[in-house]
mmCIF file as gemmi writes it, N, C-alpha and C atoms, coordinates in Angstrom:
data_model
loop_
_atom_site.group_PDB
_atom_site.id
_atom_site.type_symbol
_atom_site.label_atom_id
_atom_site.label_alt_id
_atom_site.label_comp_id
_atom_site.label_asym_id
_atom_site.label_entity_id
_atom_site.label_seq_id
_atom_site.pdbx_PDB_ins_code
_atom_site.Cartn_x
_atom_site.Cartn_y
_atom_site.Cartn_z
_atom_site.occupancy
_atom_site.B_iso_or_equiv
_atom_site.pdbx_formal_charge
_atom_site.auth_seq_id
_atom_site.auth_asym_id
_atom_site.pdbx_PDB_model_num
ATOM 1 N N . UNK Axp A 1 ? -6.09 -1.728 0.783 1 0 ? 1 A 1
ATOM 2 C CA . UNK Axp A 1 ? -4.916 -0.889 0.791 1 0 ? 1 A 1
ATOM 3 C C . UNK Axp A 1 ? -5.29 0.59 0.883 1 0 ? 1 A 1
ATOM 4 N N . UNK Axp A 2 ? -6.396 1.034 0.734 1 0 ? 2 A 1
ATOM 5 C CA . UNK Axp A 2 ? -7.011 2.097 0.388 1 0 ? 2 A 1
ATOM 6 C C . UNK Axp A 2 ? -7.131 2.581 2.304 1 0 ? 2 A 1
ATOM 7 N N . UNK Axp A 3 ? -7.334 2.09 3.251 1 0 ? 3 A 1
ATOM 8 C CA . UNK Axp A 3 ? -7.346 2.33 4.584 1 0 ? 3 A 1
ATOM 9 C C . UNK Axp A 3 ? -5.651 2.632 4.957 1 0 ? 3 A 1
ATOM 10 N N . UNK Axp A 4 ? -4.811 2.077 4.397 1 0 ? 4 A 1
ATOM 11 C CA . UNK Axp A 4 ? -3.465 2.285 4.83 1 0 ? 4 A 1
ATOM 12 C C . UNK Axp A 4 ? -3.246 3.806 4.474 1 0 ? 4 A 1
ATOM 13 N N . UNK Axp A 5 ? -3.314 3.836 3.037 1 0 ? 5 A 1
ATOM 14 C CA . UNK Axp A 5 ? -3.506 5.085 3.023 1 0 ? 5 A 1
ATOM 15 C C . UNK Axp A 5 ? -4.125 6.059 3.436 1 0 ? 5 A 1
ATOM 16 N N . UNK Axp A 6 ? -5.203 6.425 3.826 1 0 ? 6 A 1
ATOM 17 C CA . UNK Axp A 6 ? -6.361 6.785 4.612 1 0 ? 6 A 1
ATOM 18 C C . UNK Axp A 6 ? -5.661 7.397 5.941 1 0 ? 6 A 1
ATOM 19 N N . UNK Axp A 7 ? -4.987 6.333 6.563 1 0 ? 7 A 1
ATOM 20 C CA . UNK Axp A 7 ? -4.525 6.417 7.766 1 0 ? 7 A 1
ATOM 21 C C . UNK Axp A 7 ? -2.91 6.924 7.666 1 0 ? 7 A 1
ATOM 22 N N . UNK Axp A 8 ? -2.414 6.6 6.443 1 0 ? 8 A 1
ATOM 23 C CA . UNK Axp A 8 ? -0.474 7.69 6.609 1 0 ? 8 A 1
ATOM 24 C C . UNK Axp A 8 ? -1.45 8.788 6.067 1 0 ? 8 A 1
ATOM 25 N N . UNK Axp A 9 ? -2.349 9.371 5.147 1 0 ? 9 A 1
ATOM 26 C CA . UNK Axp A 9 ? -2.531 10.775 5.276 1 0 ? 9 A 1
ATOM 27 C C . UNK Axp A 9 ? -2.622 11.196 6.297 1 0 ? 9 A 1
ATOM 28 N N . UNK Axp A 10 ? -3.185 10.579 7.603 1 0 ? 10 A 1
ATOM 29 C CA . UNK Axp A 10 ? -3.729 11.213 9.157 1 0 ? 10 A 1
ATOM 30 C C . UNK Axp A 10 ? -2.875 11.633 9.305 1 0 ? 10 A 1
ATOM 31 N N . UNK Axp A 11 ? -1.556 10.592 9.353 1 0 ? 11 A 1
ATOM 32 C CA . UNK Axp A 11 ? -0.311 10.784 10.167 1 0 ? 11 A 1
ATOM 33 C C . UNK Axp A 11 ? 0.278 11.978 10.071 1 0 ? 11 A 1
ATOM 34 N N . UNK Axp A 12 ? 0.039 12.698 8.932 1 0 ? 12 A 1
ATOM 35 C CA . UNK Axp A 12 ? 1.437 13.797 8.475 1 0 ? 12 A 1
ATOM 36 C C . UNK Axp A 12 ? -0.318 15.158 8.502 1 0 ? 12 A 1
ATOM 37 N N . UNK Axp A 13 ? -1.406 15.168 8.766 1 0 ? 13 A 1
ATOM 38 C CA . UNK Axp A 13 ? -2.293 16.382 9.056 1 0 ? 13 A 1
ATOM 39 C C . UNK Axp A 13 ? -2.274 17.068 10.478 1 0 ? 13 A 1
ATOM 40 N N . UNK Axp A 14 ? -2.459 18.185 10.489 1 0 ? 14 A 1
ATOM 41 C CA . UNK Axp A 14 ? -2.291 18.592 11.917 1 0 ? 14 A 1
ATOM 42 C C . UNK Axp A 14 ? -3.094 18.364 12.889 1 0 ? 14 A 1
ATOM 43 N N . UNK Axp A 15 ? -4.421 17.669 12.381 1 0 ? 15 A 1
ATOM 44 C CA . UNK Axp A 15 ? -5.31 17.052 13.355 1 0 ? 15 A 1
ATOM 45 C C . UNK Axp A 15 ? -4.792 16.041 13.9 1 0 ? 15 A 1
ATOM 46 N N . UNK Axp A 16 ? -3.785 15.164 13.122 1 0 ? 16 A 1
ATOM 47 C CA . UNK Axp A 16 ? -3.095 13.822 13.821 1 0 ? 16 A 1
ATOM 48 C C . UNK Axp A 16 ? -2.381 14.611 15.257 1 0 ? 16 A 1
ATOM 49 N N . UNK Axp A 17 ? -1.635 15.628 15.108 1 0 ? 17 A 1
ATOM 50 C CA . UNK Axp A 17 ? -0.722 15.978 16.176 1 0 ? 17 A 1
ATOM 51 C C . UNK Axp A 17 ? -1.73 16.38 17.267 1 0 ? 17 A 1
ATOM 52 N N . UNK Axp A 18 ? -2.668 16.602 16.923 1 0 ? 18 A 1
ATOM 53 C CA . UNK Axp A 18 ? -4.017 17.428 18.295 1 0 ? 18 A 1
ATOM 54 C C . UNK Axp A 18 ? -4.706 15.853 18.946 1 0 ? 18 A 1
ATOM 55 N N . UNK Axp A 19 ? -4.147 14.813 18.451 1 0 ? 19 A 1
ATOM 56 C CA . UNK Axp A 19 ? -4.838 13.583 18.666 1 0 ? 19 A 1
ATOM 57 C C . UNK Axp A 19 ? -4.051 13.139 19.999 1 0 ? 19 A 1
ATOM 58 N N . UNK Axp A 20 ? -5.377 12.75 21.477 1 0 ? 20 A 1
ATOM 59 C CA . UNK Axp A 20 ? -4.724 12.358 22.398 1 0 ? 20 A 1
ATOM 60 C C . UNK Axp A 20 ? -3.664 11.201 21.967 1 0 ? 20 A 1
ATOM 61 N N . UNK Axp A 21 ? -2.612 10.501 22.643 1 0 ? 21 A 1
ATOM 62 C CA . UNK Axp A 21 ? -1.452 9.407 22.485 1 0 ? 21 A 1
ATOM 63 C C . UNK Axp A 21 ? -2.239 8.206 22.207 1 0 ? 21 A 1
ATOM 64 N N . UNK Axp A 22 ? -3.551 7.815 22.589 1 0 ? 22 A 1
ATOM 65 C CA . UNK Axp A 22 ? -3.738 6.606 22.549 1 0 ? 22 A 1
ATOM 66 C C . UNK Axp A 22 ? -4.518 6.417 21.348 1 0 ? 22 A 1
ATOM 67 N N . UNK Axp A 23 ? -4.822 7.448 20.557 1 0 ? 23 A 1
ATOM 68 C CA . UNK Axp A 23 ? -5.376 7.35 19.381 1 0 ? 23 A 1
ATOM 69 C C . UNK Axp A 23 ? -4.573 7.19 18.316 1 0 ? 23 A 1
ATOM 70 N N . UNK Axp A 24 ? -3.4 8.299 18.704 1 0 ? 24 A 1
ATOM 71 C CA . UNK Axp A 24 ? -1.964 8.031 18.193 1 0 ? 24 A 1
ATOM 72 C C . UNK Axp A 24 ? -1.602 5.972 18.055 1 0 ? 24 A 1
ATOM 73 N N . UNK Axp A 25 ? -1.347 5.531 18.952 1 0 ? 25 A 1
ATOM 74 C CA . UNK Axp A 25 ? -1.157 4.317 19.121 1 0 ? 25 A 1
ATOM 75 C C . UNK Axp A 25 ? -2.293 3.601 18.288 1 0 ? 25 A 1
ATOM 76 N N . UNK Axp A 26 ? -3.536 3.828 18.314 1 0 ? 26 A 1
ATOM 77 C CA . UNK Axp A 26 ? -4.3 3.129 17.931 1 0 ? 26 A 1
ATOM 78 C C . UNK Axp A 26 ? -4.515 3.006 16.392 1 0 ? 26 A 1
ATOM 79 N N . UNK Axp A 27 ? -4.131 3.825 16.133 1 0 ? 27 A 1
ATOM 80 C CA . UNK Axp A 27 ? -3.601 4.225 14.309 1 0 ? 27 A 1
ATOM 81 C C . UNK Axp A 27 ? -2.349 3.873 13.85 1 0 ? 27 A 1
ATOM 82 N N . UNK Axp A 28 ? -1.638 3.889 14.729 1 0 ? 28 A 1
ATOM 83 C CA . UNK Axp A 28 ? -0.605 3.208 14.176 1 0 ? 28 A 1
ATOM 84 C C . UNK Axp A 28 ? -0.377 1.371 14.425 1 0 ? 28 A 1
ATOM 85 N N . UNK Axp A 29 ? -0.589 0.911 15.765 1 0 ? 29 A 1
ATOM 86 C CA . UNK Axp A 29 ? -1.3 -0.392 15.86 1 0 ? 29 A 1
ATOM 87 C C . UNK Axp A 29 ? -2.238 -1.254 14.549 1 0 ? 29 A 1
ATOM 88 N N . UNK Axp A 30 ? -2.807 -0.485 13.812 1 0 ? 30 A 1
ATOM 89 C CA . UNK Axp A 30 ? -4.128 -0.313 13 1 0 ? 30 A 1
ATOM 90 C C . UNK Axp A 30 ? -3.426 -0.595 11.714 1 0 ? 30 A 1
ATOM 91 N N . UNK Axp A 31 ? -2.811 0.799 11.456 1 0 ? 31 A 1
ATOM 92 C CA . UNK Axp A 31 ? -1.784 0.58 10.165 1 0 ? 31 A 1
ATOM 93 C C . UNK Axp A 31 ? -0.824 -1.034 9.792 1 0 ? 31 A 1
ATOM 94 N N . UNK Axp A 32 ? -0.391 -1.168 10.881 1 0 ? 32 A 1
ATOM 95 C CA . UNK Axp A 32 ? 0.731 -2.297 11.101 1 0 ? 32 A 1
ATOM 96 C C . UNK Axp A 32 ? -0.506 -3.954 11.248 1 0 ? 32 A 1
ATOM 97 N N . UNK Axp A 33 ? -1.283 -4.158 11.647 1 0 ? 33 A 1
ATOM 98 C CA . UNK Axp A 33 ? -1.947 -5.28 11.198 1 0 ? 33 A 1
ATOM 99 C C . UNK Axp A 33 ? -2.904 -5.291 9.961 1 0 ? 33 A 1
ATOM 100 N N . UNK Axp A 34 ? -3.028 -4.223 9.564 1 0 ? 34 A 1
ATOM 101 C CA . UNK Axp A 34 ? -3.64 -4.232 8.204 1 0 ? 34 A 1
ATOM 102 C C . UNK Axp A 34 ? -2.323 -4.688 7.272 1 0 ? 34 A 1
ATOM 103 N N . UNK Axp A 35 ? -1.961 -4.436 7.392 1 0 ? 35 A 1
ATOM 104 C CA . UNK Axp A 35 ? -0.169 -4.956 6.582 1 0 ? 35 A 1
ATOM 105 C C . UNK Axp A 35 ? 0.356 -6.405 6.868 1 0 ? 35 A 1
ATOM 106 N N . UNK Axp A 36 ? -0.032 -6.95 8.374 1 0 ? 36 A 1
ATOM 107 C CA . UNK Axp A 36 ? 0.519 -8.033 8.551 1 0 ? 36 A 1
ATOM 108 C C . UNK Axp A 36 ? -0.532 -9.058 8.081 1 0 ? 36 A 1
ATOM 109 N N . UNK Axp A 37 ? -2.228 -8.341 7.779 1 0 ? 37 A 1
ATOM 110 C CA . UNK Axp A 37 ? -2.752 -9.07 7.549 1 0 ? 37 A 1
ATOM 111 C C . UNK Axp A 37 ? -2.761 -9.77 5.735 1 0 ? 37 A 1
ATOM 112 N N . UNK Axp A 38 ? -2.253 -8.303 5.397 1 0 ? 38 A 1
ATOM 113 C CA . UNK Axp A 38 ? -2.221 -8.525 3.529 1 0 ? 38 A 1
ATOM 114 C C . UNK Axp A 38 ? -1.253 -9.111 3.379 1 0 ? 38 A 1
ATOM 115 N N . UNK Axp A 39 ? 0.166 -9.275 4.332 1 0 ? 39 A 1
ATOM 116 C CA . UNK Axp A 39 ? 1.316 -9.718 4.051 1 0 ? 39 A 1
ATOM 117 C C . UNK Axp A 39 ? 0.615 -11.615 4.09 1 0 ? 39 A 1
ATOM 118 N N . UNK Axp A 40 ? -0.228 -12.107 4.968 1 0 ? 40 A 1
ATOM 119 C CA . UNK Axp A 40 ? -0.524 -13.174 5.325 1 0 ? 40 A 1
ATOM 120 C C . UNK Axp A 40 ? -1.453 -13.85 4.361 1 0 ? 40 A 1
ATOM 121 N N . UNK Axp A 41 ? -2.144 -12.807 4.032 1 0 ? 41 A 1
ATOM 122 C CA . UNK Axp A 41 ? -3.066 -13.52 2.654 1 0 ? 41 A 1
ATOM 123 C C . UNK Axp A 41 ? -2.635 -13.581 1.384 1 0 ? 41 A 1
ATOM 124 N N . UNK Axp A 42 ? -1.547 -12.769 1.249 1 0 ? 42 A 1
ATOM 125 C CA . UNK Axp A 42 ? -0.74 -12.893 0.159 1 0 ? 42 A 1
ATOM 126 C C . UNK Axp A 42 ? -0.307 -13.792 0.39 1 0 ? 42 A 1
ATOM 127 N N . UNK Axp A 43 ? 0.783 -14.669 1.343 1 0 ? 43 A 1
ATOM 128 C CA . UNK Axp A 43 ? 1.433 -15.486 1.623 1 0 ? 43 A 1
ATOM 129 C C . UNK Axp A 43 ? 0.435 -16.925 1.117 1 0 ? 43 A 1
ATOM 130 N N . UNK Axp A 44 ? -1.075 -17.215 1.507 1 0 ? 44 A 1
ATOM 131 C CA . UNK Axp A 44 ? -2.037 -18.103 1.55 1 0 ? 44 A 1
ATOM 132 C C . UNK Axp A 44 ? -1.755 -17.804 -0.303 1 0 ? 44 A 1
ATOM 133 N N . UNK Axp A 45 ? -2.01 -17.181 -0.671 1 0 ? 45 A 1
ATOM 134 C CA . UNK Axp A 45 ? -2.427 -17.168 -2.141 1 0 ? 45 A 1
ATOM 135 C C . UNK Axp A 45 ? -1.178 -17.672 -2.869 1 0 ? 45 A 1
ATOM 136 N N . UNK Axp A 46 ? 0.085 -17.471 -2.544 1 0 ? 46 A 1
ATOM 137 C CA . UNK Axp A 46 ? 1.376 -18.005 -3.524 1 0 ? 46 A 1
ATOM 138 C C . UNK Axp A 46 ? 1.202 -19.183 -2.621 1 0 ? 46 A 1
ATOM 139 N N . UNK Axp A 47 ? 0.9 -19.747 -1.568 1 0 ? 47 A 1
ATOM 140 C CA . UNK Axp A 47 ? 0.655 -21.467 -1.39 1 0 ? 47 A 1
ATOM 141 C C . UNK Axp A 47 ? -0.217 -22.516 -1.937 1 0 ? 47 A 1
ATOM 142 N N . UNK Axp A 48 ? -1.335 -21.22 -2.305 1 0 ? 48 A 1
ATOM 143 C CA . UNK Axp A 48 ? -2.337 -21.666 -3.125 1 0 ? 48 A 1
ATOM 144 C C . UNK Axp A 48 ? -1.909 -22.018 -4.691 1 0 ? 48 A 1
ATOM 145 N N . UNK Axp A 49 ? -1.373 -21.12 -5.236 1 0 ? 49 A 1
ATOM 146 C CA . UNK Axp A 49 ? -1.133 -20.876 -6.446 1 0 ? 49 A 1
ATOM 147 C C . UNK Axp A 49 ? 0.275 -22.055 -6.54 1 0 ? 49 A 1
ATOM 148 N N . UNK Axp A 50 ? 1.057 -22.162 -5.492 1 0 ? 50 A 1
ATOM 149 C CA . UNK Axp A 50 ? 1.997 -23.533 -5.477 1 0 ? 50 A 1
ATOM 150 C C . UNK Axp A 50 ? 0.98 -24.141 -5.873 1 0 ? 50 A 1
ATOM 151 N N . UNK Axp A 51 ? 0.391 -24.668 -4.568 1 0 ? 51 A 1
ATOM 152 C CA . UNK Axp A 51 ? -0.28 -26.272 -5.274 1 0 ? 51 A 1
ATOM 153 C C . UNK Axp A 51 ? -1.155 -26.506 -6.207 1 0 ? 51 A 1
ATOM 154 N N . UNK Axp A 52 ? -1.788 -25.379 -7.071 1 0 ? 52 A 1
ATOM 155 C CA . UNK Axp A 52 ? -2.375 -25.569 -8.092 1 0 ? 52 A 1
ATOM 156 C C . UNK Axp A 52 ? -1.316 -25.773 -9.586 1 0 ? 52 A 1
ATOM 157 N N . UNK Axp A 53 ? -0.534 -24.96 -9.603 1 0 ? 53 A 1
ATOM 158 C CA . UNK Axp A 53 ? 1.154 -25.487 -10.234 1 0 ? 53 A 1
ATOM 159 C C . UNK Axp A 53 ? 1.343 -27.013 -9.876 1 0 ? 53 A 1
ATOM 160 N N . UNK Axp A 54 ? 1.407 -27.191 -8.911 1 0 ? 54 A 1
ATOM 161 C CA . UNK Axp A 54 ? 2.203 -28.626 -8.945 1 0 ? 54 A 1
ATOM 162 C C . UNK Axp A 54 ? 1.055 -29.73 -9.119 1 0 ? 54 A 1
ATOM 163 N N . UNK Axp A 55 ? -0.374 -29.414 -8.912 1 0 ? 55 A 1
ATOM 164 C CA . UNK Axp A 55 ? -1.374 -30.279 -9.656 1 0 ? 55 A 1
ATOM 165 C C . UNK Axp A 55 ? -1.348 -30.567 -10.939 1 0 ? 55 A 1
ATOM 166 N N . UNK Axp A 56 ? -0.914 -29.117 -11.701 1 0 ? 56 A 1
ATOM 167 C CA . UNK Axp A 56 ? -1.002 -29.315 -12.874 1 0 ? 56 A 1
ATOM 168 C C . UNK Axp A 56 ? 0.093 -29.67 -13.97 1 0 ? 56 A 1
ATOM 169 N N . UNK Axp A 57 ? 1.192 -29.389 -12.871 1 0 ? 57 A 1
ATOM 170 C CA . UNK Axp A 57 ? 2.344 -30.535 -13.269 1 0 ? 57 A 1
ATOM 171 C C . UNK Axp A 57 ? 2.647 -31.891 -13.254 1 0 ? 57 A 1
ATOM 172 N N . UNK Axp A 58 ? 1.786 -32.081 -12.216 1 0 ? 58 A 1
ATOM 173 C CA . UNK Axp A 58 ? 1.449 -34.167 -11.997 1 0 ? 58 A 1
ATOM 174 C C . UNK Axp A 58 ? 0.758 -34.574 -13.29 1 0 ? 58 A 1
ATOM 175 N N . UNK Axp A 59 ? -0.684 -33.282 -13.058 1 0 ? 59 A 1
ATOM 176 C CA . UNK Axp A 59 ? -1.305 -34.28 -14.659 1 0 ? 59 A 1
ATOM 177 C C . UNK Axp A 59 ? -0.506 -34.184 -15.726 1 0 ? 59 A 1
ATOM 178 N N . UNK Axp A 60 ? 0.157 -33.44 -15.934 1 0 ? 60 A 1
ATOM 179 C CA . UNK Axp A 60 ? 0.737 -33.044 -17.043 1 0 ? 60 A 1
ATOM 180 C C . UNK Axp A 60 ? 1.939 -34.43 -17.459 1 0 ? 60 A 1
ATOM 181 N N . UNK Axp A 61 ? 2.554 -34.903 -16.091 1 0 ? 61 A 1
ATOM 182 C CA . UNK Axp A 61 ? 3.05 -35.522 -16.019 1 0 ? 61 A 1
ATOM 183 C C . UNK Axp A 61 ? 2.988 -37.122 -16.236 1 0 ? 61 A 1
ATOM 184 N N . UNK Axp A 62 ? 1.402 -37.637 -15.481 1 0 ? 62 A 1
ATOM 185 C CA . UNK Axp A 62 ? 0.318 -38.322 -15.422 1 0 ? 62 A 1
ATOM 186 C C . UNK Axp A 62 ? 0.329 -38.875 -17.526 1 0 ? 62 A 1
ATOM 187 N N . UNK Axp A 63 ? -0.373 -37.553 -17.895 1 0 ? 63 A 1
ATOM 188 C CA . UNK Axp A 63 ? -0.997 -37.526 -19.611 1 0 ? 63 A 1
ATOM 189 C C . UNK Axp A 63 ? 0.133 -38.111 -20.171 1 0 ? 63 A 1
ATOM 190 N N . UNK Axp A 64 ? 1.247 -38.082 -20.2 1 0 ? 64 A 1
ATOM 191 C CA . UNK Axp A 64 ? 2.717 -37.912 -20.961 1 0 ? 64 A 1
ATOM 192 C C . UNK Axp A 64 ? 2.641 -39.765 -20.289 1 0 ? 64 A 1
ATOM 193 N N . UNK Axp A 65 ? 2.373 -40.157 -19.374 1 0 ? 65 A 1
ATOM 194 C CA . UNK Axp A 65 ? 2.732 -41.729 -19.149 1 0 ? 65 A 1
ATOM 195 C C . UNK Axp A 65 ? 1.582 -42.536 -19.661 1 0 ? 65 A 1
């Protein structure tokens, strides 16, 4: 998360505005899959964290029979 930031400070310095367009693009391109990528591993980890919940609700379930 520390690169996202990194990269909105660029955005708002006046070196960002002296930056040819495609660097422009390329930072912002940059910004937006670093995000889609944390959004995605977050996503893996509450699927993870499901099925370790519902393992431990079977045994739980399992012990009790």
């Amino acid at each position: 998360m520390r690169t996202i930031e990194n990269l909105r400070n660029l955005l708002v310095t006046q070196s960002y505005r002296q930056l040819p367009d495609l660097s422009k693009d390329i930072i912002l391109k940059s910004i937006k899959a670093i995000r889609y990528n944390a959004s995605c591993l977050f996503s893996v980890a509450l699927i993870q964290l499901k099925r370790i919940l519902e393992s431990i609700n079977n045994s739980q379930v399992l012990a009790k029979e």
